[in-house]
N, C-alpha and C positions, 0 to 999 in steps of 0.2 A: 480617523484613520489617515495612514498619511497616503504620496502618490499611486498610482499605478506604475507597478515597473516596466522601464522604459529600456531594456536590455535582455536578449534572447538568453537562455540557458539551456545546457544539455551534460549530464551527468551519469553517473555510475556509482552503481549500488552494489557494495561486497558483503554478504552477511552469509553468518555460517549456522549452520545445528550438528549438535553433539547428539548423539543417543534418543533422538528425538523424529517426531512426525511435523515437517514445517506446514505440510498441508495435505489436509488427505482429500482424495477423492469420493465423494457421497455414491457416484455408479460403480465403483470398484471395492466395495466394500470397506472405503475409510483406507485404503491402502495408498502411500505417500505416490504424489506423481509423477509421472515419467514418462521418456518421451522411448517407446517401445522399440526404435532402431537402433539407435544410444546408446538408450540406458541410462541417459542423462535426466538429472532430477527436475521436477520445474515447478515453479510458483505462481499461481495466477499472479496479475496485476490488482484484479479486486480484493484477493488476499492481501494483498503488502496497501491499498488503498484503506481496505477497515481497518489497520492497526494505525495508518495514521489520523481516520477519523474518531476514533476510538483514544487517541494519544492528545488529539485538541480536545477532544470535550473533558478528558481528565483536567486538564492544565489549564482551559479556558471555561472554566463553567461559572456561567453567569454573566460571560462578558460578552455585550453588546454587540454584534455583528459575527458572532463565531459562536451560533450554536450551526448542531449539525442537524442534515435533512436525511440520510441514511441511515440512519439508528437504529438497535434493537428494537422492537416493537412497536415503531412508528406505526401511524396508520399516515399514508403521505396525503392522501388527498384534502385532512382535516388539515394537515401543515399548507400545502397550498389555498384553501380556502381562506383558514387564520391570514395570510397576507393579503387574500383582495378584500380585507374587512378595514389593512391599511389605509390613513386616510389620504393618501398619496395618490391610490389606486383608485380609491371610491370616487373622488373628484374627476374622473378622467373620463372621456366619451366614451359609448362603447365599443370603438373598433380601436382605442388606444389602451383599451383596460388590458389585457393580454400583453403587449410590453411593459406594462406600467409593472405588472404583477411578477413577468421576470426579473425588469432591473429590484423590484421589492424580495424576490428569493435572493439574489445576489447580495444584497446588503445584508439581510439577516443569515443567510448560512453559508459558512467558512468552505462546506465540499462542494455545494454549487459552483460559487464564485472558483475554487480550484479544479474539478474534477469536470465542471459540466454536469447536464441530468435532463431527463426529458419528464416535462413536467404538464400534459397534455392526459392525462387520468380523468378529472374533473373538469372542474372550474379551471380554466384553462389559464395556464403561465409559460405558454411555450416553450423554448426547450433552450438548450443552453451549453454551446459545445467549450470545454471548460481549458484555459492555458496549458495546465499541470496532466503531463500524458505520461505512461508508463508500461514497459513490456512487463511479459513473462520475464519473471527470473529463474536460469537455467546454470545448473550446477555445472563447476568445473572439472569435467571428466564426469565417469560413471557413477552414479551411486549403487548402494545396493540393501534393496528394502530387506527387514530380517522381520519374523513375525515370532511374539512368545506368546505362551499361554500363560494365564494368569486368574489366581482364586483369589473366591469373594466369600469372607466367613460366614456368609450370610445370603437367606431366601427371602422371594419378594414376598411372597404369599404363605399360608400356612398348608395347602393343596401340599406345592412342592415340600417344604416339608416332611408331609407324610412322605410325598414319593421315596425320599431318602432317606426315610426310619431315624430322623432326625440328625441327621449327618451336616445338613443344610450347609452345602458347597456349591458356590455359583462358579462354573468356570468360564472364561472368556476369551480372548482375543485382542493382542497389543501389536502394533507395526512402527516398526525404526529406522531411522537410518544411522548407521553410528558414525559416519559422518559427510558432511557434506558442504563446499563454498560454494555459495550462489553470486552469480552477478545479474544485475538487472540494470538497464539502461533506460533514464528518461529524458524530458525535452517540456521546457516550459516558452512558449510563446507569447510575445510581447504584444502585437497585437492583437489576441484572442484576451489578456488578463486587461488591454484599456476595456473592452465591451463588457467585461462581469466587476473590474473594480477590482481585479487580485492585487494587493498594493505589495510594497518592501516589508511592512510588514508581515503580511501573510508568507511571503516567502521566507521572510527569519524566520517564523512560526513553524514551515516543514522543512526547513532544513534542521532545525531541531526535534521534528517531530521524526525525520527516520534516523537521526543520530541516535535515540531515546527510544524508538516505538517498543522495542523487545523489553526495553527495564520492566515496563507497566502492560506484558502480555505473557503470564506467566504462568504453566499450566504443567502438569506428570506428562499430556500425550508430545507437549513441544520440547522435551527434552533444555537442552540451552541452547538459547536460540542469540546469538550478538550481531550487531553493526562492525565487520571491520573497517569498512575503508567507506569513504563518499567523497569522490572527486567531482569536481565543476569546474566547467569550461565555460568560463562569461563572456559573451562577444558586445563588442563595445555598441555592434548596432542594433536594430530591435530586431531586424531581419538577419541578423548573422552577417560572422565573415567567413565561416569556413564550413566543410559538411561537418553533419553529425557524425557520419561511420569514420570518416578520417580521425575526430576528438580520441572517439572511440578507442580507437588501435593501438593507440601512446599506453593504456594502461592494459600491461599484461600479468596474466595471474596463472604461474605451471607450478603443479605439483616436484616436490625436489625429492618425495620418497616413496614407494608404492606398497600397501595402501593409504592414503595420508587417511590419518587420525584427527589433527589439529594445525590448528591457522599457519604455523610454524612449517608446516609441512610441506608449506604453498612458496616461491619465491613471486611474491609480489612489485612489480616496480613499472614507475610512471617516466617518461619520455617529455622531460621538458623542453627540450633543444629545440629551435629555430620553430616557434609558434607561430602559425599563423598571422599577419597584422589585424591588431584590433582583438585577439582571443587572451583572455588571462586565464592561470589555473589555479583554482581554490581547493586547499586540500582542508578539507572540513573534518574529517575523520583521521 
């Protein structure tokens, strides 16, 4: 692996959906989220986090220090155990086996070492607050959920069936938005990636990983879901030169028609003038 990076970053995340549910709510009946004074649509962070653990293990499987510990149908504590069986770990006193066992989650998986994880379940690996941080991503203006109904030619059981003297019509329930630009802002720290080992590479690796995540997360309820824009603000020091919220405010995203439909609709534009010293801007997207 190569270094840890030795330079703070703080970024912006544009991505849109068409005719789609980016995320629905499991308490509100699957219906896309929203912020109720708004009307503004929103995205967890752990949402847009599983597409990009989900996006290294498609592209990294098999490769040495980047599996993931978040997974579908992990059982985690078998995953923390398989590490104190490291011989790294084993050789260690027992009031040093506990970091031994963290810095050992950090070598072997790519979302520790970036997201952090509290790994204190079992067999204990302490916890692990991770460089790579990320808000809610919150729609540009309102959206507006539409719900259809929707048939299924077909019954689960032979029961219903009879019920419908062999009609067997399932009807259901589908929620959209037909359209919507997200922005999400994150912040990766330089400091926090020396203590887990997040190196340059792991950073190429998600800066690809949200350029991409949408290609390989493709489903009827997400509608099209794309990456527009990924702007980065690299400050030359570990600890920064400038605020985060100031980065922030250079890239503005206004609707140009009402109701916007598509990306076009949006007049997007970034503010390079009289940067900060020590800040560069990387337009990745």
């Amino acid at each position: 692996m190569s270094e840890p990076i030795k330079n703070r970053y703080d970024f912006v995340l544009l991505f849109d959906v068409k005719d789609g549910n980016p995320n629905g709510d499991p308490d509100a009946g699957n219906l896309p989220r929203l912020d109720p004074e708004t009307g503004e649509g929103l995205v967890t962070d752990v949402c847009l986090k599983r597409k990009v653990r989900n996006y290294v293990q498609l592209v990294s499987a098999g490769k040495e220090g980047y599996d993931i510990f978040i997974k579908e149908k992990a059982v985690l504590n078998l995953l923390i155990d398989k590490v104190h069986e490291q011989a790294e770990v084993k050789a260690k006193e027992k009031g040093e086996k506990t970091d031994a066992a963290r810095q050992g989650m950090c070598r072997t998986y790519y979302d520790v070492r970036s997201f952090g994880a509290v790994m204190t379940t079992g067999k204990n690996a302490g916890q692990v607050r991770g460089p790579v941080q990320m808000t809610f991503a919150r729609s540009v203006g309102q959206v507006v959920p539409l719900e259809h109904s929707i048939t299924r030619m077909a019954v689960a059981t032979e029961a219903e069936a009879e019920k419908q003297q062999g009609d067997n019509r399932t009807m259901g329930r589908k929620f959209t938005i037909p359209y919507g630009l997200y922005r999400c802002h994150g912040f990766i720290s330089a400091p926090l990636a020396a203590q887990t080992g997040f190196t340059e590479d792991d950073l190429a690796l998600f800066w690809e990983a949200l350029k991409n995540m949408f290609e390989h997360d493709r489903s009827a309820a997400r509608g099209e879901m794309t990456t527009r824009k990924l702007v980065v603000f690299r400050h030359e020091s570990m600890y920064g030169n400038a605020s985060a919220h100031e980065l922030f405010s250079r890239l503005a995203a206004k609707p140009n028609t009402t109701p916007p439909r598509e990306y076009a609709h949006f007049d997007v534009g970034l503010n390079k003038r009289d940067l900060p010293p020590g800040v560069t801007v990387l337009e990745m997207v």
